[in-house]
Backbone as a chain_set.jsonl record, in Angstrom:
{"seq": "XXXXXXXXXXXXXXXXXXXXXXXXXXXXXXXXXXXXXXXXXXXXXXXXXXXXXXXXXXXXXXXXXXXXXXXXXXXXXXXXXXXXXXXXXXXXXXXXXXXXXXXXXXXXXXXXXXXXXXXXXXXXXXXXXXXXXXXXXXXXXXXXXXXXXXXXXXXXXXXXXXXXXXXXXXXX", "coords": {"N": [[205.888, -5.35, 37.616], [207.037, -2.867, 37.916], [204.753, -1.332, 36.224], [202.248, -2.249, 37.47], [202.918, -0.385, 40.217], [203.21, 1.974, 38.954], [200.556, 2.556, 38.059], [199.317, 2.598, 40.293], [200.713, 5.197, 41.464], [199.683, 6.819, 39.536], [196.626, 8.349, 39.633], [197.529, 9.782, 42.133], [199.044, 11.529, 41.197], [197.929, 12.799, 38.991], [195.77, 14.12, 40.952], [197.005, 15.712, 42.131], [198.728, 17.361, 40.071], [196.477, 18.932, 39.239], [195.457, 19.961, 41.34], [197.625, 21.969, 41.455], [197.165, 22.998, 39.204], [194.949, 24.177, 38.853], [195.301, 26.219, 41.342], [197.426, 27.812, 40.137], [195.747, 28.991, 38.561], [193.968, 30.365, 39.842], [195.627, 31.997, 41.322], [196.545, 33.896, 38.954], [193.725, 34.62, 38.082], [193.463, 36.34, 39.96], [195.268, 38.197, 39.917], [194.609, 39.409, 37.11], [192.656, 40.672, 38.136], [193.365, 42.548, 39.696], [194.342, 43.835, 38.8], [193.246, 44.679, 36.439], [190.578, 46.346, 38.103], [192.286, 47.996, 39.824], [191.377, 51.001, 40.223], [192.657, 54.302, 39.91], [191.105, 56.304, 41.137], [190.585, 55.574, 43.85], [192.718, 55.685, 45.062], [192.376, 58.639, 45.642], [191.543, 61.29, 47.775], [188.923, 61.57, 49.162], [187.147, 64.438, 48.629], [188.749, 65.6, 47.001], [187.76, 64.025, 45.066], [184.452, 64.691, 45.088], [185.132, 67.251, 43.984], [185.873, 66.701, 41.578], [183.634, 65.356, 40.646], [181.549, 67.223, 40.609], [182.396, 68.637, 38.964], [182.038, 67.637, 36.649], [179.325, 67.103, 36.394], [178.476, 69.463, 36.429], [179.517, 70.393, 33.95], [177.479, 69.227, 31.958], [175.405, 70.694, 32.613], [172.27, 72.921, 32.933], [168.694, 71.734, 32.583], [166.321, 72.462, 29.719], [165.265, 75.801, 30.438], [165.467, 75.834, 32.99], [167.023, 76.941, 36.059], [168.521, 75.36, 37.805], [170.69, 72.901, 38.473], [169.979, 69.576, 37.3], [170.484, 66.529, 37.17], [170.48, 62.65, 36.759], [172.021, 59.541, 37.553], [173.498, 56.542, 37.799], [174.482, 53.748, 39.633], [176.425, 51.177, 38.709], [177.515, 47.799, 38.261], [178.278, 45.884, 36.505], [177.833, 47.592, 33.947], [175.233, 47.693, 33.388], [171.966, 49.439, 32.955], [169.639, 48.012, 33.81], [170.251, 46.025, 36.11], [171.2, 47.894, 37.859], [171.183, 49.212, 40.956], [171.097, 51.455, 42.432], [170.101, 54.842, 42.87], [171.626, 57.66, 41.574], [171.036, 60.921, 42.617], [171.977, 64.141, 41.631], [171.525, 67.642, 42.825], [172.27, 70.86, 42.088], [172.661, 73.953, 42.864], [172.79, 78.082, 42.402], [173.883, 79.672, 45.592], [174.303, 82.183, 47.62], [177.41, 83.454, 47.373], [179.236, 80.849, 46.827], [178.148, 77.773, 45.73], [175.309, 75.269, 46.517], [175.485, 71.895, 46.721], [173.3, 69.116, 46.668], [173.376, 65.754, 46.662], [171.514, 62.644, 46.633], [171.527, 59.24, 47.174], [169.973, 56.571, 46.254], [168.874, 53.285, 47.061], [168.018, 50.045, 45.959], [166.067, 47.237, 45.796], [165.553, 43.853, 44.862], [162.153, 42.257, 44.981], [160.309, 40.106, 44.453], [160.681, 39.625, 42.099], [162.857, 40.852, 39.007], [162.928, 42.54, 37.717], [160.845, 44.327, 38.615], [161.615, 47.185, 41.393], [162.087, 47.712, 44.422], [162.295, 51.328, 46.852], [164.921, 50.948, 49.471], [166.494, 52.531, 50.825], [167.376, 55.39, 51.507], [169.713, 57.652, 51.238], [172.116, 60.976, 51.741], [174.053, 63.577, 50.56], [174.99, 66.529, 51.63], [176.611, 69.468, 50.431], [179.172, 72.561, 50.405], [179.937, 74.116, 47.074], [182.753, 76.378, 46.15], [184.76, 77.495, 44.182], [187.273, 75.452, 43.733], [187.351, 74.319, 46.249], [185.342, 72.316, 48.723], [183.089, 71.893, 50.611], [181.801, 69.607, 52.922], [178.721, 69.275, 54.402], [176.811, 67.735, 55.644], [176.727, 64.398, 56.13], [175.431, 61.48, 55.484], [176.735, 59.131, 55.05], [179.548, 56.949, 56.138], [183.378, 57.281, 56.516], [184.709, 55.376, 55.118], [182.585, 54.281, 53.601], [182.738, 56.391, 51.858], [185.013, 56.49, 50.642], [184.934, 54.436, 48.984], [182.311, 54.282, 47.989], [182.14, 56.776, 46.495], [184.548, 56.749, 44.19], [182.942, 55.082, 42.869], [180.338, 56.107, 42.003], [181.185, 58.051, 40.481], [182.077, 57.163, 38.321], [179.763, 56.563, 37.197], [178.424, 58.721, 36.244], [180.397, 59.403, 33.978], [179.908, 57.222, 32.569], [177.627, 58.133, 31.869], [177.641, 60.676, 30.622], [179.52, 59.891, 28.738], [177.441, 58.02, 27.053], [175.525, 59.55, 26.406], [177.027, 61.239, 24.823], [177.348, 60.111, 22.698], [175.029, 59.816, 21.584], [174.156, 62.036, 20.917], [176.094, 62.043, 18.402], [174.523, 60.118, 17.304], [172.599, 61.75, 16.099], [173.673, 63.702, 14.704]], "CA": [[205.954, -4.702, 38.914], [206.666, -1.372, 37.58], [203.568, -1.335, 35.728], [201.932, -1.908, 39.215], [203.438, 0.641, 41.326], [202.852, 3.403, 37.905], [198.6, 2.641, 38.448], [198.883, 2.944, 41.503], [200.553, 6.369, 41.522], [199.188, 7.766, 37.977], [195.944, 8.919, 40.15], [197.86, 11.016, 42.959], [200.199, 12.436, 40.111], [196.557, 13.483, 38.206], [194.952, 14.767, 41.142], [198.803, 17.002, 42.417], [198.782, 17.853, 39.134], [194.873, 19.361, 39.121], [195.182, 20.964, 42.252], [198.383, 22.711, 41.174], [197.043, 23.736, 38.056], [193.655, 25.32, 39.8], [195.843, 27.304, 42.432], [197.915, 28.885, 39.141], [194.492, 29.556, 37.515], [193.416, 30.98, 40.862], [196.808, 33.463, 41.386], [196.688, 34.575, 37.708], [192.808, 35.212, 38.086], [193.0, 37.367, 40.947], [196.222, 39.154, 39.368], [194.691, 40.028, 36.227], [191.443, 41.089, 38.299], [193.9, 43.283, 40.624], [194.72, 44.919, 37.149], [191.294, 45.596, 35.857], [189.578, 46.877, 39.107], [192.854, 49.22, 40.189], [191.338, 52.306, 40.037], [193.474, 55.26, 40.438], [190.317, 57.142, 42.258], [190.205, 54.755, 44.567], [193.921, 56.776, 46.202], [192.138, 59.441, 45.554], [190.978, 62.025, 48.776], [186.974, 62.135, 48.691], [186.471, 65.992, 48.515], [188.713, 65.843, 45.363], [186.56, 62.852, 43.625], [183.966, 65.046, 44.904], [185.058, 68.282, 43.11], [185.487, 65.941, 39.997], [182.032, 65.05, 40.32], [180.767, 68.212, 40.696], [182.553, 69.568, 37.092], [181.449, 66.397, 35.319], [177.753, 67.302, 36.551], [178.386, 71.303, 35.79], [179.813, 70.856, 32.009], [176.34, 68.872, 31.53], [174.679, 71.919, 32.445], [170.763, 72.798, 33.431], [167.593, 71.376, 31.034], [165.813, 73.908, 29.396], [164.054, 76.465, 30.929], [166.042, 75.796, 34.836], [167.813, 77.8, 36.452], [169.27, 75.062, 38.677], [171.141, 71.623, 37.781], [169.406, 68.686, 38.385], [170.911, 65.403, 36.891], [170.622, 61.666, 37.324], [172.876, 58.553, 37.08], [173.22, 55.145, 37.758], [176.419, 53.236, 39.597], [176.695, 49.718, 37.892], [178.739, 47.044, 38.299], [177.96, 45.502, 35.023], [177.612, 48.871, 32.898], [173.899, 47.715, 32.706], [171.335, 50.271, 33.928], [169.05, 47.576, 34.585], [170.876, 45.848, 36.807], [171.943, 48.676, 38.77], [170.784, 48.654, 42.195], [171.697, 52.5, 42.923], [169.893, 55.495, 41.231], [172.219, 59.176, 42.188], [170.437, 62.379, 41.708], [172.783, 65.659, 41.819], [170.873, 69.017, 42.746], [173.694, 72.173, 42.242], [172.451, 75.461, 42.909], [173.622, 78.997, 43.614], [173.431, 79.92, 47.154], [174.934, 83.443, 47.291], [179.214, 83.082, 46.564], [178.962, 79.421, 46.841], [176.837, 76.919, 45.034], [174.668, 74.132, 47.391], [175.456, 70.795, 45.606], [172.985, 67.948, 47.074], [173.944, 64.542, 46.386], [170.814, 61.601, 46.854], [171.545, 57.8, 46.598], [168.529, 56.18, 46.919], [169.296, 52.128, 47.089], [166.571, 49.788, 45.298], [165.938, 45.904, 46.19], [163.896, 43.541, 43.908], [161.369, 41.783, 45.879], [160.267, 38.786, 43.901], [161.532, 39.795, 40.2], [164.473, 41.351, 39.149], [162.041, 43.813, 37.383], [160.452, 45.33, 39.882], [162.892, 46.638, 42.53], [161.466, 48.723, 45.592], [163.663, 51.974, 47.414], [165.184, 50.636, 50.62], [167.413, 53.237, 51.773], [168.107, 56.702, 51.175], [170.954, 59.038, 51.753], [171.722, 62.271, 51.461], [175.164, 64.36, 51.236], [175.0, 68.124, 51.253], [177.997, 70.432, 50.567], [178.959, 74.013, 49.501], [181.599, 74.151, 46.799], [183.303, 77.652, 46.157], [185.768, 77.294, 43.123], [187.72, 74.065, 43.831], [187.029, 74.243, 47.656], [184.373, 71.831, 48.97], [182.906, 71.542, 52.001], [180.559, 69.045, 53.36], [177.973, 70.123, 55.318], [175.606, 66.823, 56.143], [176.634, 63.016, 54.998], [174.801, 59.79, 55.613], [177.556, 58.299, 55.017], [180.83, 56.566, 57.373], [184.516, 57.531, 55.876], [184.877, 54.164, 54.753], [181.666, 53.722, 52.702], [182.239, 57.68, 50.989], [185.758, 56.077, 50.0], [184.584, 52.797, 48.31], [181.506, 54.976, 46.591], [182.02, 58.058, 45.748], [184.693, 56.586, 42.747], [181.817, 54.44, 41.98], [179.391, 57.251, 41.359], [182.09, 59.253, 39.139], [181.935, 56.377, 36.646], [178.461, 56.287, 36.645], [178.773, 60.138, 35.507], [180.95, 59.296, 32.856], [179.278, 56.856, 31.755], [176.292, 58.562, 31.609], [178.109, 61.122, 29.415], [179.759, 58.996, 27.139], [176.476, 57.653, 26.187], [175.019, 60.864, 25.802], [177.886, 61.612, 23.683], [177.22, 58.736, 21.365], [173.56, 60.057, 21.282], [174.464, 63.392, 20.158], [176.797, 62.099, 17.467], [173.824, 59.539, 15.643], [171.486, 62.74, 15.632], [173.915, 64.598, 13.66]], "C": [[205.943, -3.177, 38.76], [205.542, -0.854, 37.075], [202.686, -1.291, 36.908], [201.808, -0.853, 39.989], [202.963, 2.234, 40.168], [201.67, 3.711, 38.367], [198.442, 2.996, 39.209], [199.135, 4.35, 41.95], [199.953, 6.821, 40.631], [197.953, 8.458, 38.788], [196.01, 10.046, 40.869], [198.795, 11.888, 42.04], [199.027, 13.222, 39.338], [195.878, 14.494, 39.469], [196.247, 15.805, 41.88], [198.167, 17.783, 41.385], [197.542, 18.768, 39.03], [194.918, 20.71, 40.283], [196.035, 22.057, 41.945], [198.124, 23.826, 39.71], [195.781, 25.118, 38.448], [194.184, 26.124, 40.543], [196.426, 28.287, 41.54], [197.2, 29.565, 38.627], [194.017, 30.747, 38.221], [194.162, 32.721, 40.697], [196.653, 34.188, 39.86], [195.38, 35.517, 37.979], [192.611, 36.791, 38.607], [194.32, 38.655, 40.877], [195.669, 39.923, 38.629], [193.128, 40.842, 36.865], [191.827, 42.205, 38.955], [193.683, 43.977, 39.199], [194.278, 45.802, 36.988], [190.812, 46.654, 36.903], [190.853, 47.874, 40.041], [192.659, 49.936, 39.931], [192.248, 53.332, 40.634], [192.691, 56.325, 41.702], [190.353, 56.681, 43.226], [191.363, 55.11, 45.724], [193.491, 58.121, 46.313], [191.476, 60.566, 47.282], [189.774, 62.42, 48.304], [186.691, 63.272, 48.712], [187.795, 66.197, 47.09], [188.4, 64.896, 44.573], [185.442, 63.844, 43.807], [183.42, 66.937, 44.05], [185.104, 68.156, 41.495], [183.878, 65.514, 39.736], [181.405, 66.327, 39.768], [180.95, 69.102, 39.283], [181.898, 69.214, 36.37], [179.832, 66.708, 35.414], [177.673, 68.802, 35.907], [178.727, 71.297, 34.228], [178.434, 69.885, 31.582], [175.308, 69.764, 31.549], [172.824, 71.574, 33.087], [170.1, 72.121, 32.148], [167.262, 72.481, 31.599], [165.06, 74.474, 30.552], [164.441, 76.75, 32.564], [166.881, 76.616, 34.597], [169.125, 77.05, 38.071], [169.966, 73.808, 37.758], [170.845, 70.343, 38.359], [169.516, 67.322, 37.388], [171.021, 63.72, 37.676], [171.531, 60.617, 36.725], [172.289, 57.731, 37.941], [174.693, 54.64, 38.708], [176.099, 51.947, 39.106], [177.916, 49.237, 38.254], [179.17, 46.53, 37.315], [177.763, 46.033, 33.783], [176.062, 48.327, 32.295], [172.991, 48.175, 33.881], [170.191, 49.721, 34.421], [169.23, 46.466, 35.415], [171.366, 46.633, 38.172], [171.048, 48.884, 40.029], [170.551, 50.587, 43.152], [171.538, 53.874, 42.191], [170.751, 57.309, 42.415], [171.606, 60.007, 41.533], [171.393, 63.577, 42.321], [171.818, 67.085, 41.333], [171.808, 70.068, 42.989], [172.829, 73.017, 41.518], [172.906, 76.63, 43.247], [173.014, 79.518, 44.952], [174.408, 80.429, 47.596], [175.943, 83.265, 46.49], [179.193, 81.679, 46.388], [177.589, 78.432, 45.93], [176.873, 75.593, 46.098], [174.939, 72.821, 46.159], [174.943, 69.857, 46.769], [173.32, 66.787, 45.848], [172.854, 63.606, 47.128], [170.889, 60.559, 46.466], [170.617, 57.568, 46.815], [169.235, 54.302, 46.052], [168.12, 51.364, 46.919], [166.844, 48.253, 45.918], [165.385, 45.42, 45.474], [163.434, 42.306, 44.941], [161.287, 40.016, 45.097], [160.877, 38.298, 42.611], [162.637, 40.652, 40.256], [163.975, 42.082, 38.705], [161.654, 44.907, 38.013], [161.199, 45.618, 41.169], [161.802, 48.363, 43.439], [162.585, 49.781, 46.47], [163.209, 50.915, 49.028], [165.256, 51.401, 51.574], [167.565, 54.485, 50.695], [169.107, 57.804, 51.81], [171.471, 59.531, 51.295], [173.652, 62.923, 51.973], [175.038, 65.846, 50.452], [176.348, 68.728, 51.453], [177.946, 71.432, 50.004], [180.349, 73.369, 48.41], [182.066, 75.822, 46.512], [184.647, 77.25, 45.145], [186.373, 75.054, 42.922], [187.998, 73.799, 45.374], [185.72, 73.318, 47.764], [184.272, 71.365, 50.29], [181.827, 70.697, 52.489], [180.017, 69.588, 55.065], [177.392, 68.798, 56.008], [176.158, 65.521, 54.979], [175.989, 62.134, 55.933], [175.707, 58.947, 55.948], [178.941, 57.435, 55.909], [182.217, 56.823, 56.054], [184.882, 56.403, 55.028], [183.774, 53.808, 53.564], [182.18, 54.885, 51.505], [183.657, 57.149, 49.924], [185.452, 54.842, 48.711], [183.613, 53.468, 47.299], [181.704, 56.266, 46.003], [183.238, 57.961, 43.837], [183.782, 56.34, 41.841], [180.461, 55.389, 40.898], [180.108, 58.486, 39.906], [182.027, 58.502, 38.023], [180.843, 56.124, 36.344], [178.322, 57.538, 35.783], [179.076, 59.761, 34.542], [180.778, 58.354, 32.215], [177.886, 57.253, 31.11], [176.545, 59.485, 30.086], [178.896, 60.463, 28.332], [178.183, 58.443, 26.437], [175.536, 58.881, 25.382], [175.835, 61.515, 24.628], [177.234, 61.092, 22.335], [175.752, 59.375, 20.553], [173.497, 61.458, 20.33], [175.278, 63.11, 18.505], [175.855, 61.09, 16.241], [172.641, 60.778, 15.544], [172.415, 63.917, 14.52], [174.727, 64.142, 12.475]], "O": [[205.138, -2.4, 39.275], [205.262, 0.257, 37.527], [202.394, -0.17, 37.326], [200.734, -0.422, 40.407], [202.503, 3.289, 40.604], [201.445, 4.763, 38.965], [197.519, 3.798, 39.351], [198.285, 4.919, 42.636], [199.325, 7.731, 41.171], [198.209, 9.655, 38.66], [195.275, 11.028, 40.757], [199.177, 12.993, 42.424], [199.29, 14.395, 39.073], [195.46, 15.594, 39.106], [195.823, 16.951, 42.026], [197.31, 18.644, 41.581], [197.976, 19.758, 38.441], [194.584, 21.89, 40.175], [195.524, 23.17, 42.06], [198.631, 24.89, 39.356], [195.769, 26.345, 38.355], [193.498, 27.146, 40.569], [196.211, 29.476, 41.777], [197.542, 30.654, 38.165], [193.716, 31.818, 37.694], [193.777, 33.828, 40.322], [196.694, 35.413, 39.976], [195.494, 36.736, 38.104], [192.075, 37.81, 38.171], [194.354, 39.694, 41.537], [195.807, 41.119, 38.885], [192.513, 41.562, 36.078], [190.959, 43.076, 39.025], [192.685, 44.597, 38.831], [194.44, 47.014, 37.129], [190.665, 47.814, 36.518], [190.381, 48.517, 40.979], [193.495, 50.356, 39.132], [192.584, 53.22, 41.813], [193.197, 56.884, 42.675], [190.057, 57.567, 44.028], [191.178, 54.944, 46.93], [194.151, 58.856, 47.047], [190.619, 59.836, 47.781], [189.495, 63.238, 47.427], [185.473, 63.306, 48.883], [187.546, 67.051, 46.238], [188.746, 64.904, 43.392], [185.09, 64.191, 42.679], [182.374, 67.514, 43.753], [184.71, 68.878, 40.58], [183.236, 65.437, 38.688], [180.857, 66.424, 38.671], [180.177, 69.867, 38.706], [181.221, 69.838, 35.552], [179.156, 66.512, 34.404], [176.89, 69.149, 35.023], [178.252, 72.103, 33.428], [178.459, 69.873, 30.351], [174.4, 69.742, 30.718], [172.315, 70.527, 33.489], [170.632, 71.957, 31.05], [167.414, 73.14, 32.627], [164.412, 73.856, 31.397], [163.908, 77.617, 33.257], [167.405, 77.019, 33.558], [169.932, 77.582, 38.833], [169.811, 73.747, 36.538], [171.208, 69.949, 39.467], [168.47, 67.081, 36.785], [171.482, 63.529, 38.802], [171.838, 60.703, 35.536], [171.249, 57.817, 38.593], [175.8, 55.125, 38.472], [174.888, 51.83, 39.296], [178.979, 49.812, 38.49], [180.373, 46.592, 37.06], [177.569, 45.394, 32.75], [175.713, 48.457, 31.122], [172.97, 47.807, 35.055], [169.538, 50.348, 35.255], [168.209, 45.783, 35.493], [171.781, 46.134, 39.218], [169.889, 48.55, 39.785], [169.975, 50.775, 44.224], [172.283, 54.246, 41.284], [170.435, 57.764, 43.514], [171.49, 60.072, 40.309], [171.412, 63.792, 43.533], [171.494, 67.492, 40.217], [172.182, 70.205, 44.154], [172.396, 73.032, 40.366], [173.493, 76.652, 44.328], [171.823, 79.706, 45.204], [175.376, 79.778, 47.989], [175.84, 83.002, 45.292], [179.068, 81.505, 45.176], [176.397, 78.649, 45.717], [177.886, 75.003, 46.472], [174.616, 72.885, 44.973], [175.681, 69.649, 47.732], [173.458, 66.905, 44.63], [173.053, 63.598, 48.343], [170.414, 60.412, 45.34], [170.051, 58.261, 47.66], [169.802, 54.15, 44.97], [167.126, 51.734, 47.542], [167.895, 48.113, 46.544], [164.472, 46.103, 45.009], [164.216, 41.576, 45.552], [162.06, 39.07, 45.248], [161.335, 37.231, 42.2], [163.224, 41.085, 41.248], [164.463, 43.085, 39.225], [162.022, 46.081, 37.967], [161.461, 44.722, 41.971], [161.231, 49.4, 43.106], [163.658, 49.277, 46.803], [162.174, 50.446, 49.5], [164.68, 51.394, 52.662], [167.792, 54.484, 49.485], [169.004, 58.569, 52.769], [171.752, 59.095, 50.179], [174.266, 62.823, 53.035], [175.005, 66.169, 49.265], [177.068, 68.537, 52.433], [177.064, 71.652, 49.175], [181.278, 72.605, 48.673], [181.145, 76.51, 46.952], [185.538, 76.596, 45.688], [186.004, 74.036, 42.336], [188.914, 73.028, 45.66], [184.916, 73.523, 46.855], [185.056, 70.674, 50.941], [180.735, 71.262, 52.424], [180.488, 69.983, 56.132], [177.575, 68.856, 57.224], [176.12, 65.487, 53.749], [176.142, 62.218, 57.152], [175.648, 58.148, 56.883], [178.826, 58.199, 56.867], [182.015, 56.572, 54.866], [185.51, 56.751, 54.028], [184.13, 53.075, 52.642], [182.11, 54.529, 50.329], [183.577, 57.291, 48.704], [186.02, 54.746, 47.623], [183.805, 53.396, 46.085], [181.266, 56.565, 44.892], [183.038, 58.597, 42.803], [183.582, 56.799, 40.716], [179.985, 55.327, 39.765], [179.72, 59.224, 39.0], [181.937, 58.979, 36.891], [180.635, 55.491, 35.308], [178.101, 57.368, 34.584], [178.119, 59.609, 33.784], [181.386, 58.318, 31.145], [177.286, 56.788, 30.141], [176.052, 59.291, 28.975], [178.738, 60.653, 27.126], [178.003, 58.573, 25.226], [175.078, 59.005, 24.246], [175.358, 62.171, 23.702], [176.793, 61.624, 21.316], [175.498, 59.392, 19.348], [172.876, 61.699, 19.295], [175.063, 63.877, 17.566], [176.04, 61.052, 15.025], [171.729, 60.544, 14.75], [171.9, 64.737, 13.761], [174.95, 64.918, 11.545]]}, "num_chains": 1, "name": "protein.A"}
């Protein structure tokens, strides 16, 4: 009889047991994902991520021969640049006491391949900066989106320069 009544529960005790174990798997997951993906920029006030941008682009400096600064990145989700969906170009020039720093996302799609990806969307944020003052002049953007990307774009920066680092250090 006991033998009986065991069979008959041993199934709902396996599938308790299953669900309880998947919900722990779940809460841990989304703990250790809180972890990872807490960025500190992310409390950050967007006109000082965007005066961090604007150093990390200035200690990279002009290519030869310019007289302005005209650098590109990548934002990634995956730290792979072909993957990335999102190409940023930073134009910082002087323009009298102040230097003009444009800022162009341009947002890509792939049509049939993951190869070939076509622009969608482009937008555009213009600002002056003046030491560690920055002022925007013209965004594209809604308060809500400039929060969510503008960290994103700072780690594309720094990743850009770390690799460049790396590059510099097997040439010498």
């Amino acid at each position: 009889m006991e033998r009986r009544e065991f069979l008959r529960n041993f199934p709902r005790v396996i599938i308790i047991g299953a669900v309880a174990a998947h919900m722990f798997m779940i809460k841990a997951q989304s703990s250790v994902y809180e972890v990872l993906t807490d960025q500190p920029q992310r409390k950050k006030n967007p006109k000082e991520i965007l005066i961090e941008m604007y150093k990390e682009v200035v200690e990279l400096g002009p290519y030869k021969n310019e007289d302005f600064i005209k650098r590109e990145f990548h934002m990634e989700l995956d730290n792979d640049e072909n993957n990335s969906e999102e190409h940023v170009v930073f134009l910082i020039q002087n323009a009298g006491e102040k230097e003009k720093m444009i800022i162009q996302v341009t947002y890509f799609e792939a049509k049939r391949t993951r190869i070939i990806k076509y622009a969608k969307d482009i937008k555009t944020i213009l600002c002056h900066v003046k030491g560690d003052e920055v002022e925007i002049k013209k965004c594209d953007y809604s308060e809500d989106e400039v929060k969510s990307m503008f960290p994103d774009i700072l780690q594309g920066i720094r990743n850009k320069k770390k690799f460049l680092k790396l590059i510099d250090h097997k040439d010498k």
